[in-house]
C-alpha positions as CSV (number, residue, x, y, z in Angstrom):
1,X,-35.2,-49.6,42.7
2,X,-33.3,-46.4,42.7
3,X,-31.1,-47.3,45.2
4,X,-30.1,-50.4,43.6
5,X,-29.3,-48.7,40.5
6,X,-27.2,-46.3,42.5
7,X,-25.3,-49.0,44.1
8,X,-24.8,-50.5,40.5
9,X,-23.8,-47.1,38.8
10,X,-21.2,-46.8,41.5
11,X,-20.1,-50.2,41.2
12,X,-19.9,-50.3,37.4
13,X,-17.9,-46.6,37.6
14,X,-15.2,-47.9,40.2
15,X,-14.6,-51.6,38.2
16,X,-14.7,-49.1,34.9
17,X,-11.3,-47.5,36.0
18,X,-9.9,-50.2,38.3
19,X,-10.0,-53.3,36.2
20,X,-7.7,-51.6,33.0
21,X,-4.9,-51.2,35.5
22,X,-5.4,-54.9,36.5
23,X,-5.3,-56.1,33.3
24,X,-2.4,-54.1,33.1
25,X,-0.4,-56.0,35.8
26,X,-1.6,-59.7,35.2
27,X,-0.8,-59.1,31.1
28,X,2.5,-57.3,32.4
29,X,3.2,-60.2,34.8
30,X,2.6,-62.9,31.8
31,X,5.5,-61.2,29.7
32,X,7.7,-61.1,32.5
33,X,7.0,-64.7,33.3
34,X,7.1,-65.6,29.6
35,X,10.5,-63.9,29.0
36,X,12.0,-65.6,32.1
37,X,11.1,-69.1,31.1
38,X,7.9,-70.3,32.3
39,X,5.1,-70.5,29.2
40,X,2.1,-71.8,31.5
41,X,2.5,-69.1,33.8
42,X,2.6,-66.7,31.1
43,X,-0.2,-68.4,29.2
44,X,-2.5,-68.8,32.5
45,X,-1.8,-65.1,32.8
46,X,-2.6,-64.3,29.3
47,X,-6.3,-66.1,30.1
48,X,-6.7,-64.1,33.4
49,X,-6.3,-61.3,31.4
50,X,-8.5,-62.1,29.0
51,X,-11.1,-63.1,31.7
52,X,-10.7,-59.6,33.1
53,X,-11.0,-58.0,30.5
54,X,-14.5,-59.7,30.5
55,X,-15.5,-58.6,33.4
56,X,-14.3,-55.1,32.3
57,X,-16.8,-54.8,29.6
58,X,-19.8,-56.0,31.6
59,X,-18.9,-52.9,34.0
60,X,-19.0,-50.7,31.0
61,X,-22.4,-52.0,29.6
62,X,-24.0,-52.1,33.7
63,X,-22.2,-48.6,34.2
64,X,-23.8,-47.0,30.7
65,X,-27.2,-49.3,31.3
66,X,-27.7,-48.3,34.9
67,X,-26.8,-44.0,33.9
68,X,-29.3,-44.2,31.2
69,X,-31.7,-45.5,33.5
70,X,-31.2,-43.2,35.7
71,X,-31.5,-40.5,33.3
72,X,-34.8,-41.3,31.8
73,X,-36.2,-42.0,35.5
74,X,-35.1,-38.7,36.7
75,X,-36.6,-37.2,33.3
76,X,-40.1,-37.9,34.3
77,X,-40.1,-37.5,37.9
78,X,-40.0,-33.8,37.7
79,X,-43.5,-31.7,38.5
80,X,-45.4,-30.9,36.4
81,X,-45.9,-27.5,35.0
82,X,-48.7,-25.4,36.0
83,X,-51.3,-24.6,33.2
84,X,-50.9,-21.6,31.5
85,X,-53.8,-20.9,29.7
86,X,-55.6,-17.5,28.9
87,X,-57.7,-17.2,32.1
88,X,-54.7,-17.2,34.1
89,X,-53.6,-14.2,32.3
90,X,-57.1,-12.7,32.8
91,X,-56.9,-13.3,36.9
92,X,-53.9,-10.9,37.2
């Protein structure tokens, strides 16, 4: 389970920072097509875009999902503290 939440973690923080510049380009692309002319290639762009920027906000709900899993799961694996109580004291 861990590992799999790894592998989603680093997924979700690499299409986190990739897919803004790609929307970037395809939205840039669909103004230059737009401005040149061509409406349906600027409009298919324009839905591209819109499907990336999607995809974009899944990656930020699995990238802050899968961290606060892993947070909480690494919260209660630590060991557990001895006992402190009086007759410990008393034994040194």
């Amino acid at each position: 389970m861990r590992e799999l939440l790894r592998r989603l973690l680093s997924w979700g923080v690499l299409l986190t920072l990739l897919l803004p510049m790609v929307i970037a380009i395809v939205l840039g692309l669909g103004a230059l097509l737009s401005s040149l002319g061509d409406e349906s290639g600027g409009a298919a762009c324009g839905r591209v875009g819109l499907v990336i920027g999607a995809a974009w906000f899944l990656a930020l709900v699995a990238t802050a999902t899968a961290s606060g899993i892993m947070a909480l799961e690494a919260g209660t694996s630590r060991p557990e503290r001895p006992d402190r109580s009086d007759n410990s004291l008393a034994d040194r």
